[in-house]
FIPAFI-12634 format. One record per residue: residue in three letters; z, y, x negated of N, C-alpha, C in turn. Coordinates in steps of 0.001 Angstrom, whole numbers, padded with zeros to 6 digits, always signed. Each point is the difference from the previous one (the first is absolute). Layout:
AlaZYXZYXZYX/...
***
This chain:
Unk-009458-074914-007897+000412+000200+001398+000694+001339+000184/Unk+000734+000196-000862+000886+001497-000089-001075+000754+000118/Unk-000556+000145-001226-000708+001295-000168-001151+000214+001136/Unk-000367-001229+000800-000973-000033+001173+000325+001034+001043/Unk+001364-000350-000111+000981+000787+001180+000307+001662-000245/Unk-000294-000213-001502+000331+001507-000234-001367+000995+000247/Unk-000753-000497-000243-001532+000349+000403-000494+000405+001123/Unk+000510-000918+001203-000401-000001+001066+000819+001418+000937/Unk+000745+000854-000108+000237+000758+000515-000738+001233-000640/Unk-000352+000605-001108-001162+000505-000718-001181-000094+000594/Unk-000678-001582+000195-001665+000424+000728+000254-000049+001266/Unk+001112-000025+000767-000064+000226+001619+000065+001371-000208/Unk+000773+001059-000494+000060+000952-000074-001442+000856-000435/Unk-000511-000547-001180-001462+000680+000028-000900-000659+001145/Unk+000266-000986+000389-001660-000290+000830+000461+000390+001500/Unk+001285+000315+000651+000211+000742+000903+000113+001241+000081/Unk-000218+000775-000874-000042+001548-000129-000689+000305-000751/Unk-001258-000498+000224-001052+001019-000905+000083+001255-000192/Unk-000340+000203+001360-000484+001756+000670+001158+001080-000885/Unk+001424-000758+000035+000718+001075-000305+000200-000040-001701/Unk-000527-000922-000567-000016-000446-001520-001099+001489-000297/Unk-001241+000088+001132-000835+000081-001127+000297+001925+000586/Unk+000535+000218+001170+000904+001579+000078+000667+000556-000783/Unk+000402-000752-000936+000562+000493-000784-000336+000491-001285/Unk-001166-000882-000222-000812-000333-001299-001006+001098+000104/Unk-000363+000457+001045-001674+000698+000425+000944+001579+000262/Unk+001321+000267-000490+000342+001236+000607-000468+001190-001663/Unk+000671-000853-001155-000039+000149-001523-001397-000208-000561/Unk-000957-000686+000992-001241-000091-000249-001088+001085-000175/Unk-000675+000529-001005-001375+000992-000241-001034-000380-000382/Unk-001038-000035+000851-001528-000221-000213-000762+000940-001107/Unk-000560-000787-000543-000905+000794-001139-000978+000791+000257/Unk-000401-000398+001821-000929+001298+000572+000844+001189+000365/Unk+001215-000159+000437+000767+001374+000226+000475+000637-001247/Unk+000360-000793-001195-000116+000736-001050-001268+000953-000363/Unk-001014-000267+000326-001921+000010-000630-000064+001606+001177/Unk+000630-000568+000914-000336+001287+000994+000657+001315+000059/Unk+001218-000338-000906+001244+000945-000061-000853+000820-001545/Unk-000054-000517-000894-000717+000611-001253-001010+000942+000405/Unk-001169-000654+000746-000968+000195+000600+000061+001851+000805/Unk+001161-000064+001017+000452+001326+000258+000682+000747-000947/Unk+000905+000041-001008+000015+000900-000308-000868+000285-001523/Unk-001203-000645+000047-000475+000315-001102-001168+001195+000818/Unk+000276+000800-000203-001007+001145+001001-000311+001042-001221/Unk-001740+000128+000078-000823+000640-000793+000569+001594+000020/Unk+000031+000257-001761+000108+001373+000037-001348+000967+000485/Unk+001066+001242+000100-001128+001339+000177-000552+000183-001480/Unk-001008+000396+000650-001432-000074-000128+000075+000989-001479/Unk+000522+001240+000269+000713+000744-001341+001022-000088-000610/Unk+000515-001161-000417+000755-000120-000665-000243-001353-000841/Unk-001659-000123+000487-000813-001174-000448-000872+000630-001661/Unk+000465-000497-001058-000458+000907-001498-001521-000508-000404/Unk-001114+000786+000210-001595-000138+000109-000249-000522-001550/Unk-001052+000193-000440-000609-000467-000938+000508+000693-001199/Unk-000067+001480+000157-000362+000924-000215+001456+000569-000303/Unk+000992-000215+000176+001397+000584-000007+000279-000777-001675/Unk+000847+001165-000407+000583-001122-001539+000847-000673+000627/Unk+000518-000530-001609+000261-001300-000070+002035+000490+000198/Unk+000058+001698-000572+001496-000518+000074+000832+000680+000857/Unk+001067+000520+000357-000055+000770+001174+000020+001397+000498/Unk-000674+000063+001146-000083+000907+000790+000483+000345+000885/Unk-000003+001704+000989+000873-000029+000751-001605-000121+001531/Unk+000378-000375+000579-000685-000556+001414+000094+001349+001044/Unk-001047+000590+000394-000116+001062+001064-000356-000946+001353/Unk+001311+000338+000868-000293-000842+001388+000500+001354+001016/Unk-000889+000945+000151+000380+000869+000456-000164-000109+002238/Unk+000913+000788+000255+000431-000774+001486-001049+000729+000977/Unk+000189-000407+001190-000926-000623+000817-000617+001370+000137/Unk+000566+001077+000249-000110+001325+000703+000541+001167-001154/Unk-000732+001483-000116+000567+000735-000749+001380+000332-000327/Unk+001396+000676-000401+000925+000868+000266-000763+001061+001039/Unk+001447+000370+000801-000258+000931+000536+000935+000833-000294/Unk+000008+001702-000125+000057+001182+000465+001689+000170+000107/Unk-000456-000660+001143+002158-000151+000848+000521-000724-000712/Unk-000286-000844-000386+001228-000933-000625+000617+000611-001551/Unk-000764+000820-000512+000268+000613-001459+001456+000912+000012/Unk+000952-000446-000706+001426+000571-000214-001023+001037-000658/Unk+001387+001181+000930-000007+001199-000437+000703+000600-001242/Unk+000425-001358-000542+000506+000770-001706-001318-000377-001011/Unk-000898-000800+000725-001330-000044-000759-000607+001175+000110/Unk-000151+000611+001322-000865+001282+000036+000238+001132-000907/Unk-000833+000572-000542+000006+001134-000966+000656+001242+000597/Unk+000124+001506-000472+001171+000535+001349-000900+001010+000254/Unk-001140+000390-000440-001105+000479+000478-000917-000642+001064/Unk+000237-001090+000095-000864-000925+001313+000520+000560+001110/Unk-001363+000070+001037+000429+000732+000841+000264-000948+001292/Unk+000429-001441-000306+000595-000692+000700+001749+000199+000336/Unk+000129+000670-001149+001741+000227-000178+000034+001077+001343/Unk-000103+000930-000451-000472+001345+001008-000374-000125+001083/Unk-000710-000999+000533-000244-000757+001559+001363-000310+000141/Unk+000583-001173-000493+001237-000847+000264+001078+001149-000130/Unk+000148+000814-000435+001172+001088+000433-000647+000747+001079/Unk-001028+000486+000533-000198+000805+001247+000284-001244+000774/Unk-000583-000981+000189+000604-001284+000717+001495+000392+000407/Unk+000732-000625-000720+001607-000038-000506+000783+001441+001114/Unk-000169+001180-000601-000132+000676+000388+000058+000745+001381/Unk-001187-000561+000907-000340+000227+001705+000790-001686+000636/Unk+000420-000407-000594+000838-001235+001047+001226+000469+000030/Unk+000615+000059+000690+001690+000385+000851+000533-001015-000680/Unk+001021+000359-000396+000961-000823-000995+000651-000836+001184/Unk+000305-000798-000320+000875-001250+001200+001242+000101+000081/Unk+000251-000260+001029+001828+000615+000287+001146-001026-000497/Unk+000314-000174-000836+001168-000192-000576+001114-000348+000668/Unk+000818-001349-000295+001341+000470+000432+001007+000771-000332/Unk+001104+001156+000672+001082+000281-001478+000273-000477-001142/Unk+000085+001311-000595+000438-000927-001101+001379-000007+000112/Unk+000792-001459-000426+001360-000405+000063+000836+000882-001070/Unk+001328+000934+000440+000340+000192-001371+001417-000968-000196/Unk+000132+000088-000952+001192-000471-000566+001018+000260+000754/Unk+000795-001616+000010+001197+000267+000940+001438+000788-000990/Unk+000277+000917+000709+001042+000501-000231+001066+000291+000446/Unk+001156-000267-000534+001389-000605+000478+000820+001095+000953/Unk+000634-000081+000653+000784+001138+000791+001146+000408-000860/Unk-000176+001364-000543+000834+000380-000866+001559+000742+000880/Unk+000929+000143-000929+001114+000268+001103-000133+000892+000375/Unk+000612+000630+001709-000178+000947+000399+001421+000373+000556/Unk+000272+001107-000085+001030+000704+000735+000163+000686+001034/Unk-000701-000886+001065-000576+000382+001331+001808+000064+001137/Unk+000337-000707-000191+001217-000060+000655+001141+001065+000007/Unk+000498+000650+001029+000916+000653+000006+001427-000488+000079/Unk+001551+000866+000394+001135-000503-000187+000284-000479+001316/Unk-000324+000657+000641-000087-000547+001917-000788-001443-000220/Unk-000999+000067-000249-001018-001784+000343+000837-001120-000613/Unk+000352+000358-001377+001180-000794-000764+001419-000434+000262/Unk+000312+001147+001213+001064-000241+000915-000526-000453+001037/Unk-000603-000075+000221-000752-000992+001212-000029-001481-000367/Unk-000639+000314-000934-000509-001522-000719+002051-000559-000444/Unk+000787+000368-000003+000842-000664-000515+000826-000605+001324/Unk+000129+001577+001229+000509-000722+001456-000399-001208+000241/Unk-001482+000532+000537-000650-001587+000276-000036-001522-000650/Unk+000086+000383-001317+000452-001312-000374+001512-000745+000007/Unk+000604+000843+000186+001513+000023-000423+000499-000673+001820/Unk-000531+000990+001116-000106-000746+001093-000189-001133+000624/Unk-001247-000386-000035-001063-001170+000169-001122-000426-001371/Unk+000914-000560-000747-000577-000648-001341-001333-000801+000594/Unk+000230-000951+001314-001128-001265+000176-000863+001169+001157/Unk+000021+000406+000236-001097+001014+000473-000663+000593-000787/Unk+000727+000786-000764-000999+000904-001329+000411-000453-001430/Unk-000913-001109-000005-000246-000282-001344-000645+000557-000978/Unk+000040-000270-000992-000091+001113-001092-001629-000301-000040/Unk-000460-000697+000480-002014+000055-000169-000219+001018+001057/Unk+000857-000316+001454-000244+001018+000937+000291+001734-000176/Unk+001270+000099-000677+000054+001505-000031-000900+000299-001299/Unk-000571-000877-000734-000748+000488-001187-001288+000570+000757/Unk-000330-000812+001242-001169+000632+000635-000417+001075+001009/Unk+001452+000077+000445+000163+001520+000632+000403+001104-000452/Unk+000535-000224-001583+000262+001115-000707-001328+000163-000785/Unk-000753-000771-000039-000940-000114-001353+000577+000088-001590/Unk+000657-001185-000103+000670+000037-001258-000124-001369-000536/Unk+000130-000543-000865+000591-001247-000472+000960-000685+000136/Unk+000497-001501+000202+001026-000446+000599+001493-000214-001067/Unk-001041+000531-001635+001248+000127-000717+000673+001550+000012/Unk-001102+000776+000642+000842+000888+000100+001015+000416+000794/Unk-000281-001070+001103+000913-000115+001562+001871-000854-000474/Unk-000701-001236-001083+001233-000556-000108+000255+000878-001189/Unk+000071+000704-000519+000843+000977-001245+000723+000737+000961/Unk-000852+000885+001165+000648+000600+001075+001494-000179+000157/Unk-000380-001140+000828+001045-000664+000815-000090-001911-000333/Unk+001626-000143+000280-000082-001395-000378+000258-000623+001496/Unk-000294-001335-000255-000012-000772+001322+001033-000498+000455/Unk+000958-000288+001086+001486-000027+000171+000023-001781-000500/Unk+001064-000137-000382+000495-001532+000026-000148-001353+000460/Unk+000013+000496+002015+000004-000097+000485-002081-001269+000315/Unk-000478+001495-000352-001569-000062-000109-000561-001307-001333/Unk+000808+000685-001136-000024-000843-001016+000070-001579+000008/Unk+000984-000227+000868+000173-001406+000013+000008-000840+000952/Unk-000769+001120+001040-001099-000870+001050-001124-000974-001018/Unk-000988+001626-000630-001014-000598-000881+000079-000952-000681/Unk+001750-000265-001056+000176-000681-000991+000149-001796+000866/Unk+000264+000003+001166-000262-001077+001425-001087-000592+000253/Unk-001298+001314+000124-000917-000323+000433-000906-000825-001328/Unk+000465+000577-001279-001161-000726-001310+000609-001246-000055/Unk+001584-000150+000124+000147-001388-000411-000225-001226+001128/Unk-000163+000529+001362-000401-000542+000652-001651-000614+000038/Unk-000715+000918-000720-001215-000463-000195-000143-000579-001341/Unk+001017+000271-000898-000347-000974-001136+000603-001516+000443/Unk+001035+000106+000793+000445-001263+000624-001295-000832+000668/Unk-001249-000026+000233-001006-000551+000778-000971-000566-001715/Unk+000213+000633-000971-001090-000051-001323+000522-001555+000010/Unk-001329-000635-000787+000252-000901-000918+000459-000452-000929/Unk-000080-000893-000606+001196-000476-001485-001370+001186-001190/Unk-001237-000373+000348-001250+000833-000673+000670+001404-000377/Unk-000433+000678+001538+000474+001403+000112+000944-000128-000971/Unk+001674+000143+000387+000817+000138-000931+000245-000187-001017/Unk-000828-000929-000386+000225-000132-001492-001367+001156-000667/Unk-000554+000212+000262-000898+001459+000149+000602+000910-000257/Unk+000853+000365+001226+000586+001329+000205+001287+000010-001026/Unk+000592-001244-000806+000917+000234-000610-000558-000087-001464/Unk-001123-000391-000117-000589+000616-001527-000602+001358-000212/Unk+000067+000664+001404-000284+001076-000367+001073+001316+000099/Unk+001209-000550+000248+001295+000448-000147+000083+000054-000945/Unk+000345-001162-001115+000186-000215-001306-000944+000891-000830/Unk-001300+000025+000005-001062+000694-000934+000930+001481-000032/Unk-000018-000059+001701+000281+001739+000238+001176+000388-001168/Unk+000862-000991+000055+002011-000015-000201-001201+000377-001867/Unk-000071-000686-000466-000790-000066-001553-000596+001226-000309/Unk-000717+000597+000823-000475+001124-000472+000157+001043-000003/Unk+001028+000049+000657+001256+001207+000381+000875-000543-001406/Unk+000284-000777-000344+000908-000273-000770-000826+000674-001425/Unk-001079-000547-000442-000611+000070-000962-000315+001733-000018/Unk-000014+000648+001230-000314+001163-000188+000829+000999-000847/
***
């Protein structure tokens, strides 16, 4: 009686789902004609010369299957040509009558702005009023660009008042005040490296 019971959920299951019993079975499935037909293609007859006659020995040889159409002419590298051929001698009068193609500059090498002693004692007294005056007006990138100088050469010049100083020293900590816990801990390992290699120096 048990085992009747155990049975009976087994053939409801096969005799109500054939279709999908046998989907599954027919997916892993290969016919011996699609095998027969698959052989069938790629067994494809050789050429015709490379087929060994009666008449060829027995041990080996090398096979002449020479291609469809001669060499031509043009295609022959000119380190094959002899230097008396008077193909060479064409190909330089060739060479020769064509206008060479226009080029871009050529780039030279960048080279650095070496120091100059362009500045007089007047511009340098200029350069020191003006800063000494109105520090946040003429900053040292600005008078570097109306003097044409460098901005370390502006702050060696002249120094920036106090005043100026610790606006700026306001304005960075105010923006490091906005960084993250990330940022700062960033910006303070690279304090430290700095503090180290100054030290080590």
């Amino acid at each position: 009686m048990d085992s009747a019971l155990l049975r009976r959920p087994l053939i409801g299951l096969i005799s109500s789902r054939p279709q999908c019993l046998f989907c599954l079975t027919s997916v892993a499935r290969r016919h011996e004609s699609s095998t027969r037909r698959t052989k069938h293609r790629l067994n494809i007859k050789p050429d015709s010369s490379f087929i060994q006659s009666k008449n060829s020995p027995n041990h080996d040889h090398i096979i002449f299957n020479p291609p469809s159409s001669a060499p031509s002419v043009l295609y022959t590298p000119s380190i094959f040509i002899p230097k008396e051929d008077k193909r060479k001698q064409l190909l330089a009068s060739i060479e020769a009558q064509t206008k060479p193609t226009r080029l871009p500059p050529v780039i030279e090498k960048f080279k650095a702005m070496g120091v100059r002693y362009h500045l007089t004692e007047a511009e340098i007294e200029e350069i020191y009023t003006l800063r000494s005056t109105d520090p946040f007006t003429w900053t040292a990138p600005k008078l570097a660009r109306k003097f044409n100088c460098s901005t370390f050469f502006v702050r060696m010049c002249c120094e920036a008042s106090e005043e100026f100083k610790e606006q700026e020293k306001k304005k960075v900590e105010e923006g490091r005040a906005k960084w993250g816990v990330r940022k700062m801990r960033a910006f303070e390992d690279r304090v430290k490296r700095k503090e180290l290699a100054l030290r080590d120096g």
